[in-house]
C-alpha positions in Angstrom: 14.6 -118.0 -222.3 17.5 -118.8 -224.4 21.1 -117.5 -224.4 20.4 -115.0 -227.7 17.6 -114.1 -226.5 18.8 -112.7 -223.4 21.9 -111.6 -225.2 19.7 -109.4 -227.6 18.1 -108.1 -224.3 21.3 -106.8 -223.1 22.2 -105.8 -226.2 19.3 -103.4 -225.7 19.9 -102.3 -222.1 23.8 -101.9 -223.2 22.8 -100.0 -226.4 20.4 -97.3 -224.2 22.9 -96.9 -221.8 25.8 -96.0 -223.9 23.9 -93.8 -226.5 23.2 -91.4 -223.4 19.6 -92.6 -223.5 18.7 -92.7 -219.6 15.4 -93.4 -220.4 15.0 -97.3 -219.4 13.7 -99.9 -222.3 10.1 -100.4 -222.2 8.9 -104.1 -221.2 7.7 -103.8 -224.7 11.2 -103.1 -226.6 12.8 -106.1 -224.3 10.3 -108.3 -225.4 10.5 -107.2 -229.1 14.2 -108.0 -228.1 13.7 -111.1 -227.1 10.9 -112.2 -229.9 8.5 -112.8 -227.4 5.0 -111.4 -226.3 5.3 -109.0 -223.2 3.6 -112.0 -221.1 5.6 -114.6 -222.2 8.9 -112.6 -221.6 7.9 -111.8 -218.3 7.4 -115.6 -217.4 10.1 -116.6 -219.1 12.5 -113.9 -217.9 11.6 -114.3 -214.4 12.1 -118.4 -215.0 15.9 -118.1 -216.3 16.8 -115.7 -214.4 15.2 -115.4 -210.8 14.4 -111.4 -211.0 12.2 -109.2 -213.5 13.3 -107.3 -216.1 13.0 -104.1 -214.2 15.6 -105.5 -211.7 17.3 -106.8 -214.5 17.5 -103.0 -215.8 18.1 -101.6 -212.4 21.1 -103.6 -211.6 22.7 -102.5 -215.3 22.1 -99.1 -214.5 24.4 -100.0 -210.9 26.9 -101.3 -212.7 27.4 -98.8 -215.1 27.5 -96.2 -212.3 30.2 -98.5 -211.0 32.2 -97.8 -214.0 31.9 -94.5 -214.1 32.3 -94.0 -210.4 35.6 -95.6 -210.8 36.1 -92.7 -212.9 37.6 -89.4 -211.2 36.2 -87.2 -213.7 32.5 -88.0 -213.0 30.9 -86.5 -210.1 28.0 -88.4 -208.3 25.7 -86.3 -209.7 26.9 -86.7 -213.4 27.0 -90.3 -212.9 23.4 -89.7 -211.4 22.1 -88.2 -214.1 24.0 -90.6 -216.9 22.6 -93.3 -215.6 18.7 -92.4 -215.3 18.4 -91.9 -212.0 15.4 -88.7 -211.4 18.2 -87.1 -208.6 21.7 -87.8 -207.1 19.4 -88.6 -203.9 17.8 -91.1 -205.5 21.2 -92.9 -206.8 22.6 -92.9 -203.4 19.2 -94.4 -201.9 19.7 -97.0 -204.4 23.3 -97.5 -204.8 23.5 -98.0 -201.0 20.4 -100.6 -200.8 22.1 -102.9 -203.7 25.5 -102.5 -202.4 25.4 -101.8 -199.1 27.9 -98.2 -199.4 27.3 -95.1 -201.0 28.5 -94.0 -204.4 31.0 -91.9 -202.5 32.8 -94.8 -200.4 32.7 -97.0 -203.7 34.4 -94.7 -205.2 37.0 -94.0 -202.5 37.6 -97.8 -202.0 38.0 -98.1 -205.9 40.4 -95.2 -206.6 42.3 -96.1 -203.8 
C-alpha cells in the first residue's frame, strides 16, 4: 500500500477522532480511503504494515487517549468516552494490555 494511501487512511482515523465521532471507520470507509476494494485493503494493509486495520484503529484511539490523558482537565472517564471506548473499564483493560500501566499511572508519570 502506498504512502498516500495510508496517509488518506489516517487522514480518516484523524478526521473521526477529532470531530468527536467515537464511532470507529468502517473497513469500508478505509478502503474507500485508500481506493481499494475491502479485500485488497485488507491484504495490502496487513502487507505494509504488519497489523490490521482494526489494530491500526485501536492503537490511534491509545494514542489519542495519551494526549488527552496528558491533559489535567480530562478525567479517565472523559477521555474514555472521547475516545470510543463502550466504558472507562474497558479503556483501562485496554490501555493497560498495550502499554503495560493504567491510564491513571500514565498520567501521573506524564504530569509529573
Amino acid at each position: 500500500m502506498g504512502l498516500g494511501a495510508m496517509r488518506r487512511v489516517d487522514e480518516l482515523i484523524t478526521s473521526r477522532l477529532d470531530s468527536g465521532d467515537v464511532r470507529a471507520p468502517s473497513l469500508g470507509d478505509l478502503a474507500a480511503a485508500a481506493g481499494m476494494s475491502v479485500s485488497h485493503f485488507i491484504r495490502a494493509f496487513r502487507q505494509s504494515t504488519g497489523a490490521t486495520p482494526h489494530q491500526h484503529v485501536l492503537t490511534r484511539r491509545i494514542e489519542r487517549a495519551m494526549g488527552l490523558l496528558a491533559q489535567p482537565d480530562h478525567s479517565v472517564a472523559e477521555v474514555a468516552n472521547s475516545t470510543g471506548y463502550a466504558s472507562p473499564s474497558h479503556f483501562v483493560a485496554s490501555f493497560r494490555q498495550r502499554l503495560g500501566v493504567t491510564p491513571g499511572t500514565y498520567r501521573e508519570a506524564v504530569l509529573n
